[in-house]
C-alpha positions, 0 to 999 in steps of 0.5 A: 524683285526684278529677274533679267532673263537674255535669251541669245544663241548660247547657253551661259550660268545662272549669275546672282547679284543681289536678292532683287536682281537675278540674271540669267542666261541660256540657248533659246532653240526656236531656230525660225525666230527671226530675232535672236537676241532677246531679253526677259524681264520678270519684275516682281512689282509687289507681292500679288503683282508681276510683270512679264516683259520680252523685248529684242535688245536692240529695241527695235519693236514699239513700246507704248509711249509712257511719258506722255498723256494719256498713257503716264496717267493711268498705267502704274507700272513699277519701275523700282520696286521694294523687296517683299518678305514674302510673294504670292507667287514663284518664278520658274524657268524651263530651259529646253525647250524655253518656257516661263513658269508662274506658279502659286506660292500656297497652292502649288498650281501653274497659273500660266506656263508662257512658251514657244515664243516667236518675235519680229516687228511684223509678226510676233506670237506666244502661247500661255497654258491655262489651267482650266476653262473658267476664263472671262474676258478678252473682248470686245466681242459680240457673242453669246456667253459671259465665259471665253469658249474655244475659238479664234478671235480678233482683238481690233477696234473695228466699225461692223454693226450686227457682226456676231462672233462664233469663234470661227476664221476670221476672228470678228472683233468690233469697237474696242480692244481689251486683251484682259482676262481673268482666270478661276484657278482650279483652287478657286482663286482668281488672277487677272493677266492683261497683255498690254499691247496696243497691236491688232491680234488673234487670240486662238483658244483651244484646249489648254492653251492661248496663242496671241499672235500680234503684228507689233509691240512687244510682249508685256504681261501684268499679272495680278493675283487675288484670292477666292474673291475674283474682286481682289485680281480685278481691283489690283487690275482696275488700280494699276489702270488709275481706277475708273472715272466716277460719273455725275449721278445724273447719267443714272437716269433714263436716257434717249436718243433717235437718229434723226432728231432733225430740230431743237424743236423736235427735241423739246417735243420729244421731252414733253412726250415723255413728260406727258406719258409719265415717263421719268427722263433725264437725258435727250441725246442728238446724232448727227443731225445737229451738225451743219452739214454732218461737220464735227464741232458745227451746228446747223443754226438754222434748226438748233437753236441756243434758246431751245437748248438752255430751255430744255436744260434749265426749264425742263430740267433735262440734260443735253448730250450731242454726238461728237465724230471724230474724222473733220471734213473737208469743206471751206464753209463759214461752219467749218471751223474744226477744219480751218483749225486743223489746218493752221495746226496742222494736226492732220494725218499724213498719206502715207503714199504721197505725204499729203494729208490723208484723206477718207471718208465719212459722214461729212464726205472726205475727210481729215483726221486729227492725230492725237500724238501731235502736240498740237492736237491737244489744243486743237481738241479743247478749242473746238469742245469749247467752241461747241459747249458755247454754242450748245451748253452740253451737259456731257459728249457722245464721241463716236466712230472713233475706231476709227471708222473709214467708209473708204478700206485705207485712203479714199480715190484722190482723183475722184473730185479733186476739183471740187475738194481743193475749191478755193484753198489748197492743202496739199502741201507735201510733207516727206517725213510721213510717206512710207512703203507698203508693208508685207505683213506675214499675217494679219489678224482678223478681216484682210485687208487690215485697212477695211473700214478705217486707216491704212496700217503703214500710215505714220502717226507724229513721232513715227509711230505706225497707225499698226501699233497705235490702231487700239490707242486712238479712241483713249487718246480722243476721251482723254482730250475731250475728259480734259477739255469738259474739265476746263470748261467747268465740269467737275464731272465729265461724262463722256460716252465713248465708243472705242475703248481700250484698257485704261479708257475707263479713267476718263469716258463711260462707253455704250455697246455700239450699234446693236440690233433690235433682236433677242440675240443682242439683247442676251449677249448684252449682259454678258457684254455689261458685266465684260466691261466691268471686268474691263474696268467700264463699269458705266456701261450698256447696250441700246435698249429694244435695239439701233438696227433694224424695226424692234417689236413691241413684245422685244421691247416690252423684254428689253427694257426689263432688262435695261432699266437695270443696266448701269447706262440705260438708254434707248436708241435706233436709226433713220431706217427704223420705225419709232421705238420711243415707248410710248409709241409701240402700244399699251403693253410696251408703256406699262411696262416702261413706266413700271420698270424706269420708275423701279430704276428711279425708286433705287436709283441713289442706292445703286448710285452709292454702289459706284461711289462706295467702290472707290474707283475700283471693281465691278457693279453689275456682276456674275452671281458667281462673284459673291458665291464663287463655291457654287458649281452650278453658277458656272453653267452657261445657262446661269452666268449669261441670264442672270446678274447681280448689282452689287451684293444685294440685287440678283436679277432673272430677266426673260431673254428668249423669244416666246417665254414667259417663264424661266427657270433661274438658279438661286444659291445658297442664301435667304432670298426674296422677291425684292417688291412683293418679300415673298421668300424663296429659300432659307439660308439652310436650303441648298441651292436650287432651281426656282421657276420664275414667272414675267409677263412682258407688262411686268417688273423685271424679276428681282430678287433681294439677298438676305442680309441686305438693306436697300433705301428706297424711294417713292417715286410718284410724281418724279420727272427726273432724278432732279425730284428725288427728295432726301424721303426714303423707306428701309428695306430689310432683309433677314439673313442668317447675319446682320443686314447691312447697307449704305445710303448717300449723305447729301441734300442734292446731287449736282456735280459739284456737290459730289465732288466736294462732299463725296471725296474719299467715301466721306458722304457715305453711311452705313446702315445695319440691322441686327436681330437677336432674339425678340429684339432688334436694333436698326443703326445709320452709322457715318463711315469710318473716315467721317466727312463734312456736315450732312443734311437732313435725311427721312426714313418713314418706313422699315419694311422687313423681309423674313421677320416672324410675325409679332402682337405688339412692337414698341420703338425707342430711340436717340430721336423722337420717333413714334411707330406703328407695326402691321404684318402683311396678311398675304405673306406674315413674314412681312413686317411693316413698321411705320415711323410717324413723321419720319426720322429726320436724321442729321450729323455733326461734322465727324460722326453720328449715330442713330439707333432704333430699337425694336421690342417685338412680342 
């Protein structure tokens, strides 16, 4: 259904043409807008799905391009929608003064009420009444706390290390944009709205209400419903963005970086130290310091070395990940090809003063930047990835400062140095259409002046875009350039670490949570950081673990990697000014404590790779507990939702995150829970809700705790270097709940990017594994997924340890397969059963389907 609303200086008559179609026209009494004639559109897209668009007739404000990539690839809006029989939702209109109403259709609440609207190209705002303080989202931000509080903040991707948010003037935005939010109704239900709109903006939160107040674009809101589950709104979310890229299984590992790693050397060495501490890595990263002389697409040929890099890649089985900035400097060397390249396509922003190439300045000196809305820039982009994947054989691209990041506030001095940067050639040619006047905006979000730290916001992009409307845009238009040149180079599975996102960023790159701080205020916000990105449909995500600024501490590390090894990208990383924070060089205790919970991380590390591929593309994998018990009050409390997260349904963590402590209180809901390593139960199923004290000492596991009803595959993990040693070995871990236990494991005999690919489209490489229980007699089945798949491989399961069995004498086994058992109670905790499946079970299907079925006689 689609409802056309005009809004000019007279009042008309309601006029129906059709049942899709309804016109309406009526006096619109804000008498300071600067823009009269405005149109409404409500475009009833489905029946969970709406879509809000205010726009001057006259077209004056910009849209955000949709016939062009990325942008035609990830937003699925609707343009001829079909009639529904019913809708989720109703539309009403208050005439005097203007407000636009959505309400429930089966409850009855107002989900948003969006009025006193203002509109003009340079300053625009509106303003949505809520209906209650259960609001998440709207980032990115570094603030403590997963809920949304009242306070001014701005939503403009921004280079500003250690800057914390606290919701005062001015709002204190860093990397990215994502003016998304989801919403508990007061109902229980949840919806998602996401005002797409690419501007710089404050969002002012106070009471009931949310002003945006933006300096371009037009006001499009998409409203997506879902029910008590918030996972239905954000998946409707999530597939209007074309859902999130799936990353290699690789990436799961552990990961590690320091600026500087001044030579290929040096990156070997730092592998074999891992190696040698019995430390698993999969990942070596290097910063700037590969580069010659700090140029993008160059390699300083004299410290890295091709050998060296094929040798930790293939001989040390390790993967290789540079980093890519985005700004091209200025320099005529024989390195510089990214710059003559440039030049010859000529795909380099323009001054807006002069008409010249623009010019900053970053960390090769002055510098170019490319504008990625040139058609030529597409080329240009792919070419220098190749240039640099033949000179390095990467395994994946780190793509950083792509904000993007200025260390001059709009354009540098020109005069400063002239000589030296015009040296043998000369770019200065002038091109007119790009010089444009100074623009006197009536507000500005955020940090005055709006070019602080990156580009001036009257510069013109190709096609007269205004670097104002397009700021948020460019670090999805460099992922998608450096998505499709991984894909022509042979990636089937392109990994791309990006730090400036924007919504829809995630159907091509991962990100990291920028340059943190080696404190325990950054390491507390990190998880409600981690599970925002989730929501923001990121899911690959994850903060610098023990810190990139400043000196971290052993006990701060010791807490941090506790925490990291179970974020979804774990990587540890610090700066040329901090002392060595590789963990193995800040003492015994930090070590242990490293080697104890990496080598947990790899020990699960194909369970919690099946959570991404059995979502599908949509959804969240590192979650508020509040996502699986949405009737539980205590959940909301902020002590609860910013410390405690769970990965998937069946993990919930309590790590420690405040200096000094070494117990906590964690809040556990209503459920079978238990120690996920030792199967000590905390609570039954018939207990309420309650508050456990949990103990960790800084050489401990993080405190991880397994639901009732879950079944975990786990592995041992001795002598695993990397995730390349992982054989297809596991053990069952079952936990008894107060229904059948249920899990899924991944059907394939090795893990490569191709493999995946080919074997793991549409969920085919999925199984399903159960347990039921009745009575004195269960049965424990490994079941292929519904739509089948390809012949699988050869899978051993040599153990079921069960959590919340009552303790038995005897245990006989039979089975579709030949398997012998063995049954020992733990006599510490009896509730612990232990059955071991001699010579494991070797379980293979056939093409389509398979069944395995073991059944257990207990008395």
């Amino acid at each position: 259904m689609l409802l056309i609303l005009y809004i000019p200086l007279i009042l008309a008559s309601y006029l129906y043409e059709n049942s899709t179609l309804i016109t309406q026209t009526l006096f619109y009494e804000r008498e300071d807008n600067p823009m009269y004639n405005l149109s409404v559109f409500a475009t009833y897209e489905s029946y969970n799905q709406l879509d809000i668009k205010i726009e001057d007739l006259e077209k004056r404000q910009f849209h955000m391009p949709s016939d062009m990539e990325p942008f035609k690839s990830i937003y699925n809006d609707i343009i001829n929608p079909i009639a529904c029989s019913h809708y989720d939702y109703e539309t009403r209109i208050d005439e005097s003064p203007f407000k636009f109403n959505v309400i429930r259709a089966d409850t009855e609440e107002t989900m948003l009420s969006l009025y006193d609207i203002i509109v003009s190209e340079l300053y625009s705002e509106f303003t949505i009444k809520i209906p209650t303080k259960y609001l998440f989202g709207l980032g990115e931000r570094n603030q403590k706390g997963f809920r949304f509080k009242e306070g001014i903040y701005t939503l403009m991707a921004k280079d500003v290390p250690q800057l914390l948010e606290d919701g005062k003037q001015p709002g204190k935005g860093v990397y990215s944009s994502h003016p998304v939010y989801l919403m508990r109704e007061r109902s229980g239900k949840y919806h998602v709205l996401f005002f797409k709109n690419s501007s710089p903006m404050d969002v002012i939160y106070k009471d009931d209400k949310l002003t945006f107040k933006y300096i371009g674009g037009i006001l499009q809101l998409k409203l997506f419903l879902g029910d008590y589950d918030p996972e239905t709104a954000i998946k409707l979310y999530h597939s209007y963005l074309g859902g999130w890229a799936l990353h290699p299984f690789w990436t799961m590992g552990y990961h590690h970086s320091r600026w500087p790693i001044k030579s290929s050397q040096k990156l070997k060495e730092y592998v074999y130290k891992h190696k040698e501490h019995d430390i698993p890595l999969d990942t070596i990263w290097s910063d700037i310091d590969y580069m010659n002389d700090r140029q993008i697409f160059s390699v300083d040929e004299m410290r890295f070395h091709k050998s060296d890099f094929e040798e930790i890649q293939n001989q040390l089985g390790v993967n290789y990940i540079p980093i890519i900035d985005v700004a091209v400097g200025v320099k005529y060397g024989k390195q510089d090809k990214g710059f003559r390249e440039g030049i010859n396509l000529d795909i380099f922003l323009r001054s807006p003063n002069t008409g010249q190439r623009f010019r900053g300045k970053v960390w090769p000196g002055s510098s170019y930047f490319p504008d990625f809305f040139h058609p030529n820039c597409s080329t240009y982009w792919r070419t220098m990835i190749k240039h640099l994947y033949q000179s390095t054989n990467f395994s994946g691209l780190w793509i950083d400062m792509n904000e993007p990041t200025n260390f001059c506030d709009g354009e540098c001095d020109l005069q400063q140095g002239r000589d030296k940067w015009n040296s043998t050639m000369d770019y200065t040619d002038v091109n007119e259409t790009y010089k444009n006047n100074h623009i006197f905006f009536p507000y500005i979000p955020g940090v005055s002046p709006l070019e602080k730290m990156t580009l001036p916001p009257n510069l013109y992009h190709y096609g007269k875009y205004l670097h104002k409307d397009v700021h948020n845009l460019y670090g999805l238009q460099e992922s998608y350039e450096t998505y499709q040149a991984q894909k022509e180079i042979g990636k089937p599975l392109p990994f791309i670490i990006s730090r400036s996102t924007f919504p829809g960023s995630g159907h091509f790159t991962q990100h990291w949570e920028g340059d943190n701080e080696a404190s325990y205020t950054f390491m507390y916000l990190s998880v409600g950081s981690t599970m925002q990105f989730n929501i923001f449909g990121i899911p690959m995500v994850g903060a610098d673990v023990c810190g990139f600024l400043d000196n971290t501490t052993p006990k701060l590390c010791a807490r941090w990697v506790q925490l990291g090894s179970l974020y979804p990208f774990f990587r540890n990383h610090n700066n040329d000014r901090a002392k060595d924070q590789e963990f193995y060089s800040l003492g015994d205790d930090v070590l242990l404590a490293a080697r104890r919970n990496i080598k947990l991380r790899y020990s699960i590390i194909k369970w919690y790779y099946s959570l991404f591929l059995r979502s599908n593309h949509t959804g969240t994998i590192f979650r508020p507990v509040f996502f699986e018990f949405n009737d539980d009050v205590n959940l909301f409390k902020d002590e609860v939702l910013d410390t405690q997260f769970l990965i998937g349904d069946e993990l919930m963590a309590t790590p420690i995150l405040v200096e000094g402590q070494t117990i906590r209180k964690a809040y556990f809901p209503k459920a079978y829970w238990y120690h996920f390593l030792s199967g000590s139960r905390l609570q039954k199923f018939e207990d309420p809700g309650q508050e456990h004290f949990v103990m960790c000492k800084y050489t401990d596991y993080v405190p991880l705790y397994i639901k009732g009803g879950s079944i975990i595959l786990q592995q041992n993990i001795t002598q695993v270097k990397s995730v390349k040693d992982l054989k297809n070995h596991f053990y069952a871990v079952i936990a008894i709940g107060e229904k059948d236990s249920f899990g899924t494991m991944i059907d394939l005999d090795e893990f490569s990017d191709q493999k995946i690919v080919e074997k793991c489209d549409q969920l085919n490489c999925i199984l399903n594994v159960n347990f039921y229980k009745q009575d004195n007699q269960a049965e424990f089945t490994i079941v292929r997924a519904d739509n089948g798949g390809p012949a699988s491989y050869p899978l051993f399961i040599s153990r079921l340890k069960i959590y919340g069995l009552p303790p038995s004498q005897t245990i006989k086994c039979s089975s579709n397969k030949i398997v012998e058992c063995s049954y020992s109670n733990d006599n510490t905790f009896p509730y612990i059963s232990n059955i071991q499946l001699n010579e494991g079970i070797g379980l293979e299907f056939g093409e389509t389907t398979g069944v395995f079925k073991l059944t257990l006689q207990f008395s």
